[in-house]
N, C-alpha and C positions, 0 to 999 in steps of 0.2 A: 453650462452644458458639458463642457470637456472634464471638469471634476467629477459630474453624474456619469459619465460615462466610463472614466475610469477605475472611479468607484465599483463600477458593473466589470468590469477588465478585472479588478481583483477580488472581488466575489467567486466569477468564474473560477480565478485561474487559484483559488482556497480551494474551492472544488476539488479541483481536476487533482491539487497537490493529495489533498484527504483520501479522492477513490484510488491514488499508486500509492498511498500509504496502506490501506486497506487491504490493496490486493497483494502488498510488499505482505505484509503480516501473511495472509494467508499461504502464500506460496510459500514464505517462512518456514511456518509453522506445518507443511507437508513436507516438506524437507527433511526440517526437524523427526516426523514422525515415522518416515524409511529410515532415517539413518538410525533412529532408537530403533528400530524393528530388526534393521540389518545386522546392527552391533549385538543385538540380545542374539540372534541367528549363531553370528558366528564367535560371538564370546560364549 
């Protein structure tokens, strides 16, 4: 039981690390696309 449950402990916590991987890229990659917006502006 305590190995099935852990097992479930890192399932979750794959999860949890996947959707702040996800949302890391997205915010990323909006970052990324003001600062090309901004630099194109004022270059």
């Amino acid at each position: 039981m305590a190995e099935y449950k852990h097992g479930s402990m890192d399932i979750t916590e794959q999860q949890q690390t996947y959707k702040g991987f996800v949302k890391a890229m997205v915010i990323g990659g909006v970052i990324a696309a003001v600062l090309a917006v901004l630099g194109a502006i004022f270059l």
